[in-house]
C-alpha positions in Angstrom: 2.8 26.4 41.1 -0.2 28.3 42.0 -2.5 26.0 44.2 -6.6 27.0 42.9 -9.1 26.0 44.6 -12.9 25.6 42.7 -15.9 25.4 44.0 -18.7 23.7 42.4 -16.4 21.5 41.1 -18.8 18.6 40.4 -20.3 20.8 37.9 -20.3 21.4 34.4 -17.8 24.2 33.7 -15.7 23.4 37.3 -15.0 19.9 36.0 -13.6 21.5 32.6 -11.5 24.0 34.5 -10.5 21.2 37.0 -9.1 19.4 34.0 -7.8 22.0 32.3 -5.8 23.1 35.4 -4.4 19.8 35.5 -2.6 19.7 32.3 -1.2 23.1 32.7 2.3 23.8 34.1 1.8 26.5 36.3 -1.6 25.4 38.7 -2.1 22.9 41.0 -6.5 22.7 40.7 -8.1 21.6 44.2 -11.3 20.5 43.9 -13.6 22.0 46.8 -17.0 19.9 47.0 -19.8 19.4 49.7 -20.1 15.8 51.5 -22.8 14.4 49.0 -21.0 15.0 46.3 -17.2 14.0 47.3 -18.0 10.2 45.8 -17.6 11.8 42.2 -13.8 12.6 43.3 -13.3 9.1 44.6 -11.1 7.6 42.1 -9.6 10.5 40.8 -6.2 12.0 41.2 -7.4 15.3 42.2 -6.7 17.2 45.7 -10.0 17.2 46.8 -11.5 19.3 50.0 -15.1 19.0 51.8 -17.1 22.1 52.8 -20.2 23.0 53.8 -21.3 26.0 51.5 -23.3 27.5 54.1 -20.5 27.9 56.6 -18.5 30.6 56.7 -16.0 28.8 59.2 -15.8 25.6 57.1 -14.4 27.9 53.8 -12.3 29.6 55.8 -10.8 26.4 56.7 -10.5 25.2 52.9 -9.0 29.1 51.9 -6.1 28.4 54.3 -3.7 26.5 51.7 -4.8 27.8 48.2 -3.8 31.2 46.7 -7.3 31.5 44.0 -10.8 30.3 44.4 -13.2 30.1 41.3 -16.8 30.4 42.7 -18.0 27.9 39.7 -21.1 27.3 42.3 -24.4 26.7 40.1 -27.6 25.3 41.1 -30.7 26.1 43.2 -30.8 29.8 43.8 -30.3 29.4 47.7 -27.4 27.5 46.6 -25.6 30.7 44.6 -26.7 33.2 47.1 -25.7 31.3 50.3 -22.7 29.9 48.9 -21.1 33.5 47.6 -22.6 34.8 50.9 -20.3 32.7 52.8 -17.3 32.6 50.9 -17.0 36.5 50.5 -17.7 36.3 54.4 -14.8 33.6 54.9 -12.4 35.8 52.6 -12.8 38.5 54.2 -11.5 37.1 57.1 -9.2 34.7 55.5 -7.2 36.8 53.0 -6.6 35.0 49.3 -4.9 36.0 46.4 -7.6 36.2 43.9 -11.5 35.2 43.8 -13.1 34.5 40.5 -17.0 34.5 40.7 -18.8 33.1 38.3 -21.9 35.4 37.5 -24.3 35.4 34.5 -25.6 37.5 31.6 -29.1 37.0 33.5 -28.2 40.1 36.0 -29.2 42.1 32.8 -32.7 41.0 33.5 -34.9 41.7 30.1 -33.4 44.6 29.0 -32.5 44.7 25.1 -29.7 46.6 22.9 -26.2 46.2 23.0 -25.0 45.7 26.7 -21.7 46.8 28.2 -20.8 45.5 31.8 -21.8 49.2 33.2 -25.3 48.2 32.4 -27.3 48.4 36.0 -28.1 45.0 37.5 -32.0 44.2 37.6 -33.9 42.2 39.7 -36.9 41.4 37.1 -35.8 38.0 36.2 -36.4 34.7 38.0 -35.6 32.7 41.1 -32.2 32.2 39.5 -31.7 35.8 38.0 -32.1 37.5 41.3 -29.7 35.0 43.2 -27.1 35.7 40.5 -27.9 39.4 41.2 -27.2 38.5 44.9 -24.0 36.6 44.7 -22.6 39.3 42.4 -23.3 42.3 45.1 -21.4 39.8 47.3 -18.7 40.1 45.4 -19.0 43.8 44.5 -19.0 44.5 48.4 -16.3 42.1 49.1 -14.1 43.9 46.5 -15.2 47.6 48.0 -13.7 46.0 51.5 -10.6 45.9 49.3 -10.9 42.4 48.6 -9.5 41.2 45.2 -12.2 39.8 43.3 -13.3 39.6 39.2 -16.5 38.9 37.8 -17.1 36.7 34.8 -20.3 37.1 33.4 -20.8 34.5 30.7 -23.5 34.0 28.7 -25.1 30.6 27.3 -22.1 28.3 28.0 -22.7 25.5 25.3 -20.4 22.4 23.7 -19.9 19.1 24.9 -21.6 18.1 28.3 -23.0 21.4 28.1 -26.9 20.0 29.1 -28.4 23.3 28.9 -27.8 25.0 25.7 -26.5 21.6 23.7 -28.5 18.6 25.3 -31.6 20.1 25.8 -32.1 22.1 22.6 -30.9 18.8 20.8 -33.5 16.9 22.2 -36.2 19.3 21.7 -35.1 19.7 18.1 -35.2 15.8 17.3 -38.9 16.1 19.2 -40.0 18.5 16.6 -40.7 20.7 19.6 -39.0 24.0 18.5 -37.5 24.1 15.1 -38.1 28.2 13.1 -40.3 30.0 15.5 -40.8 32.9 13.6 -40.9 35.9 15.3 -40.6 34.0 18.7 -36.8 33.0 17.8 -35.7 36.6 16.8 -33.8 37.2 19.8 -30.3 37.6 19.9 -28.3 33.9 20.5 -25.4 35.0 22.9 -23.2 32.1 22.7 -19.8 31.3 24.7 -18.0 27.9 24.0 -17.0 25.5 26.9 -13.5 25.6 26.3 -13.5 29.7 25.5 -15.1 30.2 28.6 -12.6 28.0 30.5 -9.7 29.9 28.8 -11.2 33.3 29.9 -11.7 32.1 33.6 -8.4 31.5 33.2 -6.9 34.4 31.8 -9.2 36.1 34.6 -6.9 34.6 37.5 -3.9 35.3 35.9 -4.2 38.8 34.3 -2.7 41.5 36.7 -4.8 45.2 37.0 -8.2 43.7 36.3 -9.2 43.9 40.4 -12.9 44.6 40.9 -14.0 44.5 37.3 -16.5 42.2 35.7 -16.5 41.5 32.2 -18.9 40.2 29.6 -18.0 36.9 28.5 -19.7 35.8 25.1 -19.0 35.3 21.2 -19.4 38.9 19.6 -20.6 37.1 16.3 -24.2 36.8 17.1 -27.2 35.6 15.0 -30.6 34.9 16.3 -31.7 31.7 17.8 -33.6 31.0 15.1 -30.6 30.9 13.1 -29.1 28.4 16.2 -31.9 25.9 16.0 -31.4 25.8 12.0 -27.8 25.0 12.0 -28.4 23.1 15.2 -31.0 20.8 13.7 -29.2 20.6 10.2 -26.1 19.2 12.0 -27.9 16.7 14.2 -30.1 15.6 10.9 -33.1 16.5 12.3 -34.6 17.8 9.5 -36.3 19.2 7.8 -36.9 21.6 10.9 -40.1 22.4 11.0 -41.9 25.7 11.7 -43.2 25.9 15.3 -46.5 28.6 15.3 -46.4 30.7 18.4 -49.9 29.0 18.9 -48.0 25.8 19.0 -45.1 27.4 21.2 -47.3 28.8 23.9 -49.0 25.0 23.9 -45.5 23.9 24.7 -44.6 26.5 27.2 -47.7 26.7 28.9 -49.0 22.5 29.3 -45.5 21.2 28.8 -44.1 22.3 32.1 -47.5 21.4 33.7 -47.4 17.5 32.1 -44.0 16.6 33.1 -44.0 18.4 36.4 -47.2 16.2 37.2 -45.2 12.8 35.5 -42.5 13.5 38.0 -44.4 13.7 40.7 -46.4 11.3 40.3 -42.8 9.0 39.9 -41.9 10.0 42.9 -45.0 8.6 44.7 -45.2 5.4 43.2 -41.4 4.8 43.8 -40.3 4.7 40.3 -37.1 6.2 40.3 -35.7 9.2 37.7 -37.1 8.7 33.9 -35.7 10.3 31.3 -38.1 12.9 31.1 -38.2 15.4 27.6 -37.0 19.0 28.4 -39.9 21.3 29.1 -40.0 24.6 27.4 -39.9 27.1 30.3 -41.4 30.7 30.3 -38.3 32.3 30.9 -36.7 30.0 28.0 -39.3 31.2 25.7 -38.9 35.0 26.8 -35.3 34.8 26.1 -35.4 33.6 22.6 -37.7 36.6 22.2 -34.9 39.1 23.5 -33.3 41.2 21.5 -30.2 41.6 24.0 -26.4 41.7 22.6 -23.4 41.2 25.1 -20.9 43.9 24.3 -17.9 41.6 24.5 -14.4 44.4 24.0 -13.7 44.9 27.1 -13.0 41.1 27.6 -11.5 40.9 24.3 -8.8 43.3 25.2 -7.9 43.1 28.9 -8.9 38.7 28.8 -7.5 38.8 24.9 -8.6 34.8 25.4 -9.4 33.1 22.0 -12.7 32.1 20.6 -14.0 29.3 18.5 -15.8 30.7 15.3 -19.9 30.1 15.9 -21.2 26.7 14.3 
Protein backbone atom coordinates (compact mmCIF):
# COMPACT_ATOMS: atom_id res chain seq x y z
CA UNK A 1 0.00 0.00 0.00
CA UNK A 2 1.03 3.37 -0.82
CA UNK A 3 1.67 5.28 2.61
CA UNK A 4 0.20 9.34 1.87
CA UNK A 5 0.80 11.71 3.87
CA UNK A 6 -1.74 15.16 4.06
CA UNK A 7 -1.18 18.14 5.29
CA UNK A 8 -3.83 20.31 6.55
CA UNK A 9 -5.50 17.40 7.54
CA UNK A 10 -7.71 19.00 10.19
CA UNK A 11 -9.32 20.75 7.33
CA UNK A 12 -12.21 20.65 5.26
CA UNK A 13 -11.26 18.73 2.11
CA UNK A 14 -7.93 16.92 4.02
CA UNK A 15 -10.45 15.31 6.47
CA UNK A 16 -12.54 13.98 3.30
CA UNK A 17 -9.46 12.68 1.52
CA UNK A 18 -8.17 11.33 5.00
CA UNK A 19 -11.37 9.25 5.02
CA UNK A 20 -11.60 8.40 1.70
CA UNK A 21 -7.95 7.04 1.83
CA UNK A 22 -8.97 4.97 4.50
CA UNK A 23 -11.59 2.90 2.94
CA UNK A 24 -9.54 2.40 -0.18
CA UNK A 25 -7.44 -0.81 -0.74
CA UNK A 26 -4.40 0.58 -2.08
CA UNK A 27 -3.39 3.79 0.55
CA UNK A 28 -2.45 3.90 3.80
CA UNK A 29 -3.55 8.12 4.63
CA UNK A 30 -1.13 9.75 7.39
CA UNK A 31 -2.48 12.52 8.83
CA UNK A 32 0.33 15.36 9.15
CA UNK A 33 -1.01 18.19 11.67
CA UNK A 34 0.68 21.03 13.73
CA UNK A 35 0.79 20.64 17.77
CA UNK A 36 -2.52 22.76 18.33
CA UNK A 37 -4.35 20.86 16.32
CA UNK A 38 -3.19 17.08 17.01
CA UNK A 39 -6.23 16.80 19.78
CA UNK A 40 -8.71 16.50 16.78
CA UNK A 41 -6.73 13.05 15.89
CA UNK A 42 -6.90 11.85 19.51
CA UNK A 43 -9.36 9.20 19.33
CA UNK A 44 -9.11 8.34 15.94
CA UNK A 45 -7.52 5.35 14.18
CA UNK A 46 -5.46 7.36 11.89
CA UNK A 47 -1.37 7.47 11.75
CA UNK A 48 -0.99 10.74 12.80
CA UNK A 49 2.44 13.01 12.54
CA UNK A 50 3.30 16.52 14.29
CA UNK A 51 5.07 19.25 12.26
CA UNK A 52 5.79 22.60 12.51
CA UNK A 53 4.76 24.15 9.02
CA UNK A 54 7.32 26.69 9.14
CA UNK A 55 10.23 24.24 9.47
CA UNK A 56 11.88 22.99 6.76
CA UNK A 57 13.81 20.39 9.05
CA UNK A 58 10.61 19.21 10.93
CA UNK A 59 8.92 18.08 7.17
CA UNK A 60 11.69 16.63 6.22
CA UNK A 61 11.49 14.52 9.13
CA UNK A 62 7.68 13.59 8.48
CA UNK A 63 8.64 13.00 4.38
CA UNK A 64 11.07 10.18 5.55
CA UNK A 65 8.36 7.21 5.66
CA UNK A 66 5.56 8.26 3.15
CA UNK A 67 5.83 7.98 -0.61
CA UNK A 68 2.94 11.21 -1.53
CA UNK A 69 2.12 14.30 0.32
CA UNK A 70 -1.14 16.29 -0.47
CA UNK A 71 -0.45 19.99 0.39
CA UNK A 72 -4.35 20.39 1.50
CA UNK A 73 -2.80 23.50 3.72
CA UNK A 74 -5.67 26.27 3.84
CA UNK A 75 -5.88 29.20 6.08
CA UNK A 76 -4.28 32.55 6.77
CA UNK A 77 -2.27 33.57 3.83
CA UNK A 78 1.17 33.33 5.82
CA UNK A 79 -0.06 30.02 6.53
CA UNK A 80 -0.24 28.79 2.53
CA UNK A 81 2.86 30.70 1.62
CA UNK A 82 5.13 29.52 4.52
CA UNK A 83 3.76 26.20 4.67
CA UNK A 84 4.41 25.37 0.60
CA UNK A 85 7.64 27.34 1.16
CA UNK A 86 8.93 24.87 3.51
CA UNK A 87 7.69 21.76 2.28
CA UNK A 88 9.04 22.34 -1.44
CA UNK A 89 12.24 23.25 0.61
CA UNK A 90 12.16 19.94 2.71
CA UNK A 91 11.42 17.87 -0.65
CA UNK A 92 13.90 19.05 -2.24
CA UNK A 93 16.10 17.68 0.06
CA UNK A 94 14.11 14.81 1.10
CA UNK A 95 13.18 13.09 -2.23
CA UNK A 96 9.23 11.77 -2.34
CA UNK A 97 7.34 10.16 -4.82
CA UNK A 98 4.71 12.59 -5.65
CA UNK A 99 3.47 16.05 -4.22
CA UNK A 100 0.00 17.15 -4.73
CA UNK A 101 -0.57 21.02 -3.94
CA UNK A 102 -3.64 22.15 -3.54
CA UNK A 103 -3.89 25.66 -5.41
CA UNK A 104 -7.02 27.71 -6.33
CA UNK A 105 -9.02 29.21 -9.24
CA UNK A 106 -8.11 32.60 -7.37
CA UNK A 107 -4.47 32.72 -9.14
CA UNK A 108 -6.66 33.88 -12.14
CA UNK A 109 -7.14 37.07 -10.26
CA UNK A 110 -10.26 39.06 -11.98
CA UNK A 111 -9.81 38.16 -15.31
CA UNK A 112 -13.03 36.93 -17.26
CA UNK A 113 -13.73 34.48 -20.38
CA UNK A 114 -13.20 31.03 -20.61
CA UNK A 115 -9.85 30.10 -18.67
CA UNK A 116 -7.45 27.23 -19.63
CA UNK A 117 -4.60 26.39 -17.02
CA UNK A 118 -2.00 28.37 -19.45
CA UNK A 119 -3.78 31.46 -18.30
CA UNK A 120 -0.83 33.69 -16.56
CA UNK A 121 -1.09 33.85 -12.79
CA UNK A 122 -2.00 37.48 -11.44
CA UNK A 123 -1.32 39.03 -8.41
CA UNK A 124 -4.53 41.49 -8.33
CA UNK A 125 -6.47 39.63 -5.93
CA UNK A 126 -6.34 39.61 -2.06
CA UNK A 127 -4.28 38.61 0.84
CA UNK A 128 -5.35 35.10 0.09
CA UNK A 129 -5.02 35.30 -3.87
CA UNK A 130 -1.46 36.39 -3.83
CA UNK A 131 -0.41 33.65 -1.15
CA UNK A 132 -2.04 30.99 -3.42
CA UNK A 133 -0.04 32.76 -6.24
CA UNK A 134 2.98 32.18 -3.93
CA UNK A 135 2.59 28.59 -2.91
CA UNK A 136 1.97 27.71 -6.56
CA UNK A 137 5.45 29.30 -7.82
CA UNK A 138 6.77 27.05 -4.97
CA UNK A 139 5.62 24.29 -6.62
CA UNK A 140 6.36 25.37 -10.15
CA UNK A 141 10.12 25.86 -9.05
CA UNK A 142 10.27 22.84 -7.10
CA UNK A 143 9.05 20.88 -10.19
CA UNK A 144 11.72 22.86 -12.58
CA UNK A 145 14.47 21.44 -9.93
CA UNK A 146 13.01 18.16 -11.26
CA UNK A 147 10.88 17.58 -8.48
CA UNK A 148 7.60 15.64 -9.17
CA UNK A 149 4.86 17.82 -8.31
CA UNK A 150 0.83 18.41 -9.76
CA UNK A 151 -1.24 21.26 -9.26
CA UNK A 152 -4.94 21.08 -8.58
CA UNK A 153 -6.62 24.16 -8.97
CA UNK A 154 -10.19 23.76 -7.76
CA UNK A 155 -12.68 26.13 -7.75
CA UNK A 156 -15.61 26.78 -5.17
CA UNK A 157 -15.37 23.39 -3.28
CA UNK A 158 -19.06 23.05 -1.96
CA UNK A 159 -21.37 20.01 -0.31
CA UNK A 160 -21.57 18.86 3.01
CA UNK A 161 -19.20 20.62 5.74
CA UNK A 162 -18.28 22.72 2.98
CA UNK A 163 -18.65 26.23 5.32
CA UNK A 164 -17.78 28.39 2.55
CA UNK A 165 -19.83 27.98 -0.44
CA UNK A 166 -22.78 25.71 1.38
CA UNK A 167 -22.95 27.13 5.10
CA UNK A 168 -22.50 30.53 4.56
CA UNK A 169 -24.56 31.15 1.39
CA UNK A 170 -27.27 29.08 3.32
CA UNK A 171 -27.28 31.33 6.06
CA UNK A 172 -27.22 34.41 4.20
CA UNK A 173 -30.09 33.11 2.04
CA UNK A 174 -32.49 32.26 5.20
CA UNK A 175 -31.25 36.05 6.37
CA UNK A 176 -32.78 37.44 3.29
CA UNK A 177 -29.38 38.91 2.74
CA UNK A 178 -28.63 37.90 -0.90
CA UNK A 179 -31.43 36.16 -2.73
CA UNK A 180 -31.63 37.52 -7.13
CA UNK A 181 -29.10 40.33 -7.25
CA UNK A 182 -29.74 41.28 -10.56
CA UNK A 183 -26.96 42.19 -12.48
CA UNK A 184 -24.70 41.81 -9.33
CA UNK A 185 -25.16 37.80 -9.50
CA UNK A 186 -24.39 37.42 -13.30
CA UNK A 187 -21.07 36.02 -12.77
CA UNK A 188 -20.22 32.69 -13.71
CA UNK A 189 -20.92 30.04 -10.51
CA UNK A 190 -17.78 27.65 -10.92
CA UNK A 191 -18.68 24.84 -8.82
CA UNK A 192 -16.61 21.54 -7.81
CA UNK A 193 -18.39 18.94 -5.38
CA UNK A 194 -16.60 17.74 -2.23
CA UNK A 195 -16.52 14.26 -3.12
CA UNK A 196 -15.53 15.16 -7.10
CA UNK A 197 -12.83 17.09 -5.92
CA UNK A 198 -11.51 14.35 -3.55
CA UNK A 199 -11.79 11.79 -6.47
CA UNK A 200 -9.62 14.11 -8.69
CA UNK A 201 -6.90 14.65 -5.90
CA UNK A 202 -6.92 11.26 -6.15
CA UNK A 203 -6.68 10.42 -9.56
CA UNK A 204 -3.96 13.25 -9.46
CA UNK A 205 -1.56 10.94 -7.16
CA UNK A 206 -2.19 8.08 -9.06
CA UNK A 207 -2.14 8.95 -12.74
CA UNK A 208 1.40 8.36 -14.38
CA UNK A 209 2.76 11.32 -17.16
CA UNK A 210 0.88 14.21 -15.52
CA UNK A 211 4.49 15.51 -13.68
CA UNK A 212 4.52 19.34 -13.50
CA UNK A 213 1.08 20.08 -14.85
CA UNK A 214 -1.74 21.80 -13.11
CA UNK A 215 -5.17 21.30 -14.02
CA UNK A 216 -8.41 23.13 -13.65
CA UNK A 217 -10.66 21.40 -11.34
CA UNK A 218 -14.47 22.54 -11.59
CA UNK A 219 -17.99 21.33 -13.05
CA UNK A 220 -18.04 22.43 -16.79
CA UNK A 221 -21.95 22.87 -16.48
CA UNK A 222 -21.98 26.39 -15.29
CA UNK A 223 -24.90 28.78 -14.62
CA UNK A 224 -24.63 32.11 -12.87
CA UNK A 225 -24.81 32.61 -9.22
CA UNK A 226 -27.78 33.98 -9.49
CA UNK A 227 -29.12 30.89 -10.73
CA UNK A 228 -27.13 29.17 -7.49
CA UNK A 229 -28.84 31.22 -4.87
CA UNK A 230 -32.33 30.44 -6.63
CA UNK A 231 -32.06 26.69 -6.60
CA UNK A 232 -30.10 27.18 -3.31
CA UNK A 233 -32.83 28.97 -1.58
CA UNK A 234 -35.69 26.94 -3.21
CA UNK A 235 -34.20 23.75 -1.69
CA UNK A 236 -33.53 25.10 1.79
CA UNK A 237 -37.29 26.71 1.65
CA UNK A 238 -36.25 29.93 1.98
CA UNK A 239 -38.46 31.43 -0.18
CA UNK A 240 -39.72 33.28 -1.86
CA UNK A 241 -36.03 34.68 -2.47
CA UNK A 242 -36.23 37.99 -2.58
CA UNK A 243 -34.58 40.49 -4.90
CA UNK A 244 -31.46 42.10 -3.26
CA UNK A 245 -30.98 45.97 -5.12
CA UNK A 246 -27.28 46.65 -5.58
CA UNK A 247 -28.20 49.66 -3.26
CA UNK A 248 -29.08 47.14 -0.73
CA UNK A 249 -25.91 44.87 -1.67
CA UNK A 250 -23.39 47.52 -1.32
CA UNK A 251 -25.22 48.37 2.28
CA UNK A 252 -24.38 44.70 3.06
CA UNK A 253 -20.86 44.73 1.70
CA UNK A 254 -19.90 47.92 2.84
CA UNK A 255 -21.51 48.24 6.93
CA UNK A 256 -21.82 44.50 7.29
CA UNK A 257 -18.13 43.64 7.52
CA UNK A 258 -17.75 46.89 9.60
CA UNK A 259 -20.76 45.74 12.21
CA UNK A 260 -19.64 42.32 12.89
CA UNK A 261 -15.92 43.09 12.80
CA UNK A 262 -16.72 45.71 15.69
CA UNK A 263 -19.26 42.84 17.51
CA UNK A 264 -16.24 40.62 17.61
CA UNK A 265 -14.09 42.72 18.93
CA UNK A 266 -15.87 44.08 21.21
CA UNK A 267 -16.53 40.03 22.47
CA UNK A 268 -13.28 39.70 22.77
CA UNK A 269 -12.77 42.49 25.22
CA UNK A 270 -15.49 41.87 27.52
CA UNK A 271 -14.47 38.02 27.68
CA UNK A 272 -17.42 36.65 25.95
CA UNK A 273 -16.24 33.90 24.16
CA UNK A 274 -17.06 33.04 20.11
CA UNK A 275 -20.91 33.94 19.12
CA UNK A 276 -22.35 32.73 16.27
CA UNK A 277 -21.90 35.65 14.35
CA UNK A 278 -23.97 36.02 10.55
CA UNK A 279 -21.54 35.66 7.59
CA UNK A 280 -20.46 39.10 6.32
CA UNK A 281 -20.72 39.78 2.72
CA UNK A 282 -17.03 40.51 1.72
CA UNK A 283 -15.80 42.82 -1.14
CA UNK A 284 -14.01 40.20 -2.78
CA UNK A 285 -17.32 37.91 -2.30
CA UNK A 286 -19.32 40.49 -3.99
CA UNK A 287 -16.73 41.06 -6.89
CA UNK A 288 -16.80 37.46 -7.64
CA UNK A 289 -20.33 37.05 -8.14
CA UNK A 290 -19.90 39.87 -10.58
CA UNK A 291 -17.18 37.91 -12.64
CA UNK A 292 -17.80 36.61 -15.67
CA UNK A 293 -14.88 33.94 -15.37
CA UNK A 294 -15.44 30.08 -16.75
CA UNK A 295 -12.89 27.33 -15.71
CA UNK A 296 -12.01 25.50 -18.88
CA UNK A 297 -12.29 22.07 -17.27
CA UNK A 298 -10.93 19.30 -20.57
CA UNK A 299 -7.77 18.92 -19.72
CA UNK A 300 -8.75 17.45 -16.31
CA UNK A 301 -11.56 15.62 -17.82
CA UNK A 302 -9.30 13.70 -20.01
CA UNK A 303 -5.90 13.09 -18.38
CA UNK A 304 -7.96 12.99 -14.33
CA UNK A 305 -11.16 11.39 -16.39
CA UNK A 306 -12.63 11.58 -12.43
CA UNK A 307 -16.49 11.64 -12.31
CA UNK A 308 -18.73 14.49 -11.51
CA UNK A 309 -21.99 14.95 -9.75
CA UNK A 310 -24.57 16.73 -12.04
CA UNK A 311 -25.01 20.55 -10.61
CA UNK A 312 -28.14 20.89 -8.14
Amino acid sequence: AMRIMVLGASGYVGGRLLEKLRHSQWAVPVAAVRPQAADKFRNSNFEVIRYEATDSSSIGTALRNVECVVNCVAGAPAAIDDGARHLFEAAAATPIGRIVHMSSMVVYGGVTGTIDETAPLTLDGDGYAQAKVAAENCASAYSQRGGNVVILRPSCIYGPGSEQWSGRIGKLLRAGRIGDLGRNGDGYCNLIYIDDMIDAIIQAIRRPGIDGQAFNVSNPDVDTWNKYFIDFGRALGATPVRRISAKRLELERTLGAVLLKGIGELCRRLRLGSLDLPPAVTPSLARLWRQEIRLDHRKSGELLAFSLTPAA
